[in-house]
VEXMAR-215867 format. One line per field, with one value per residue (C-alpha): residue number from 0; residue in one letter; y, z, x. Coordinates in nm, 3 decimals. Layout:
BEGIN
nr = c(NUM:...)
rest = c(a:...)
yy = c(Y:...)
zz = c(Z:...)
xx = c(X:...)
//
This chain:
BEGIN
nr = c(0:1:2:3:4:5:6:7:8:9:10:11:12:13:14:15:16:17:18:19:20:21:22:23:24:25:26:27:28:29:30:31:32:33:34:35:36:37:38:39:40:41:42:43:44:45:46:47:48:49:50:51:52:53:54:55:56:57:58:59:60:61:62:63:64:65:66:67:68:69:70:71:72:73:74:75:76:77:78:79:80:81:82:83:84:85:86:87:88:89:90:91:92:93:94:95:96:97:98:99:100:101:102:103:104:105:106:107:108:109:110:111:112:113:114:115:116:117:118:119:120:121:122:123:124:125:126:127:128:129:130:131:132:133:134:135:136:137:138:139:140:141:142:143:144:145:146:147:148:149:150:151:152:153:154)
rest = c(x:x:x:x:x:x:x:x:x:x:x:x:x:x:x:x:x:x:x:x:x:x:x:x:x:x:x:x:x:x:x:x:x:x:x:x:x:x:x:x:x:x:x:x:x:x:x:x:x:x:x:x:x:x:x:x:x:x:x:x:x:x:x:x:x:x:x:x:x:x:x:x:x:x:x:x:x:x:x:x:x:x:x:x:x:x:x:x:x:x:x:x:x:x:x:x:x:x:x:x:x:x:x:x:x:x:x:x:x:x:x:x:x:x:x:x:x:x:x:x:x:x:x:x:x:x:x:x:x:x:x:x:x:x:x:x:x:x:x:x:x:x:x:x:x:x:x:x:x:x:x:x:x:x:x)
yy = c(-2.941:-2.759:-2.712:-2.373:-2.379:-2.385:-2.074:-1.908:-1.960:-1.843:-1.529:-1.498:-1.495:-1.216:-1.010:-0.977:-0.921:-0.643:-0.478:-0.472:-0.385:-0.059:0.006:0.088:0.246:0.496:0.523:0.637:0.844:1.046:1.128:1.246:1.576:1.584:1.288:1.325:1.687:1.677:1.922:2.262:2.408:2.579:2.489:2.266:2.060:1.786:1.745:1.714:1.470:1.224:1.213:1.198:0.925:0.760:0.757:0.644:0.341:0.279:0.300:0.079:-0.199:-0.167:-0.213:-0.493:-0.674:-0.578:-0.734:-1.032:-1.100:-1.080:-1.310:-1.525:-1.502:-1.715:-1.763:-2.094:-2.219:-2.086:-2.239:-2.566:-2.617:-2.416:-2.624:-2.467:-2.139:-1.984:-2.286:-2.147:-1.853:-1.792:-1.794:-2.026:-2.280:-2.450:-2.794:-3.033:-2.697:-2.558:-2.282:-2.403:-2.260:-2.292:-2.520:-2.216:-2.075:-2.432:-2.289:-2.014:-2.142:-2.229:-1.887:-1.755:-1.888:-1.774:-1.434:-1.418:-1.622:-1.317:-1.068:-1.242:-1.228:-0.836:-0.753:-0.879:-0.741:-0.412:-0.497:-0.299:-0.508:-0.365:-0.585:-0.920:-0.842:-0.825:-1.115:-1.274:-1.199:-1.324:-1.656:-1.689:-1.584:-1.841:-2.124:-2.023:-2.022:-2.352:-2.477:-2.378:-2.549:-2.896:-2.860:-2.812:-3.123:-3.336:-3.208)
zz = c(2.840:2.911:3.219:3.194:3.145:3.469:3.534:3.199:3.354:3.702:3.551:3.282:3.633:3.819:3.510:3.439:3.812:3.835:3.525:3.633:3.967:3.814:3.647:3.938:4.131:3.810:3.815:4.176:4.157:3.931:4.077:4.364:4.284:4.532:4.381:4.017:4.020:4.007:4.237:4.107:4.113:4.475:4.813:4.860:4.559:4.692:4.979:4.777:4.572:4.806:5.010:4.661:4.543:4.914:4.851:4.521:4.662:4.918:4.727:4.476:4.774:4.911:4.602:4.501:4.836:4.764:4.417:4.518:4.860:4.572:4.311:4.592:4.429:4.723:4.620:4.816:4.602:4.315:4.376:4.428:4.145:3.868:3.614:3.607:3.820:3.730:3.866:4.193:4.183:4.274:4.607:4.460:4.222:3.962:4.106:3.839:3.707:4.043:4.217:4.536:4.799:4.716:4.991:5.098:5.253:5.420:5.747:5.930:5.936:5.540:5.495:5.713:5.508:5.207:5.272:5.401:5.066:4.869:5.078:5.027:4.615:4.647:4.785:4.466:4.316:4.399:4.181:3.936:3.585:3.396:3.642:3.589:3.217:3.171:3.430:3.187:2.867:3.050:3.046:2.721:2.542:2.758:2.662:2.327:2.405:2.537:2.215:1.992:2.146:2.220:1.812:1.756:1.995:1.780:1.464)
xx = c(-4.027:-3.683:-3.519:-3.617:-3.992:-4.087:-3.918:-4.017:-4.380:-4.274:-4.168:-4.476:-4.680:-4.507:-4.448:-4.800:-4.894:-4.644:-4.779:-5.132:-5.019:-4.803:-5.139:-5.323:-5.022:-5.001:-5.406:-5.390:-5.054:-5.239:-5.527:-5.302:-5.155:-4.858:-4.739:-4.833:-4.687:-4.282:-4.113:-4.045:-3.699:-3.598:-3.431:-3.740:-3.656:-3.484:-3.683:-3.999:-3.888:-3.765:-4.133:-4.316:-4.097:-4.155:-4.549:-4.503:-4.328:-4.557:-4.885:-4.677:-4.641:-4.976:-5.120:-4.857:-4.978:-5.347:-5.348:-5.186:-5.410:-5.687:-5.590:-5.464:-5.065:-4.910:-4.567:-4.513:-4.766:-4.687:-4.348:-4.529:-4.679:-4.440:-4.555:-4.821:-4.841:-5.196:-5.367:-5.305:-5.410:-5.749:-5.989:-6.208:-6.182:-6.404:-6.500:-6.714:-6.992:-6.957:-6.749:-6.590:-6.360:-6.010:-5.760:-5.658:-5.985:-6.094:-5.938:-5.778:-5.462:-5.461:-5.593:-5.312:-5.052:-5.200:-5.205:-4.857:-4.746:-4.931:-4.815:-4.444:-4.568:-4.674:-4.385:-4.200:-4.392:-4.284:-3.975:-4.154:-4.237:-3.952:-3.705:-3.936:-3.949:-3.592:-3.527:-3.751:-3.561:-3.230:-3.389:-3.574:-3.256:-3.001:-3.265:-3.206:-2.827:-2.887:-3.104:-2.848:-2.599:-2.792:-2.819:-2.434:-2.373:-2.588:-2.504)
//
């Protein structure tokens, strides 16, 4: 495994949480008509735009935060174990044929630190999965900057 892997996976985790968590920020966006409606020309304009794009990015954090409370994304976990970052996630875990609580939920201080590591995960969430994609693409294409030249050293 490269250097890089780790991180590859890292970012493979938040990307996908960030799209599903734009997915339910658009879902409720647009069942709300002050913020699915774009302001219409006027003095009011500018004004309107700036609070709709403020409860955009709001909902987008809550829900962010709310997705990753719920999956259990605790980033100082995830960080952990970056080998192999979905094998945190999760409130309960699969123990023999039974369902168990997770590590996290054996006590209120484990719990505690949980949520503040998902909360700490929604948050970057909030980036938005466009900026975890491309952070994403930055890295697959220097490992294959780095492949290429591991080849020309040895050939």
């Amino acid at each position: 495994m490269s250097s890089l892997e780790p991180f590859i996976n890292l970012l493979i985790l938040l990307t996908v949480l960030s799209i599903a968590a734009e997915r339910a920020t658009n879902f409720f966006k647009l069942r709300n008509p002050a913020l699915r409606d774009a302001a219409r020309p006027g003095a009011e304009r500018d004004k309107h735009e700036k609070v709709r794009e403020h409860g955009i990015t709001v909902r987008s954090l809550l829900i962010g935060i709310a997705l990753a409370v719920l999956v259990k994304a605790n980033l100082f976990e995830i960080l952990s174990s970056i080998e192999s970052p979905w094998d945190t996630l999760g409130w309960f875990q699969q123990v023999d044929d039974k369902w168990a609580p997770a590590a996290a939920a054996a006590s209120l201080g484990t719990a505690g630190y949980a949520l503040l590591g998902s909360a700490i995960t929604g948050i970057a969430l909030g980036f938005g999965s466009k900026f975890w994609h491309e952070l994403l693409d930055s890295v697959l294409e220097l490992r294959g900057v780095a492949k290429a030249l591991r080849k020309k050293q040895e050939g």
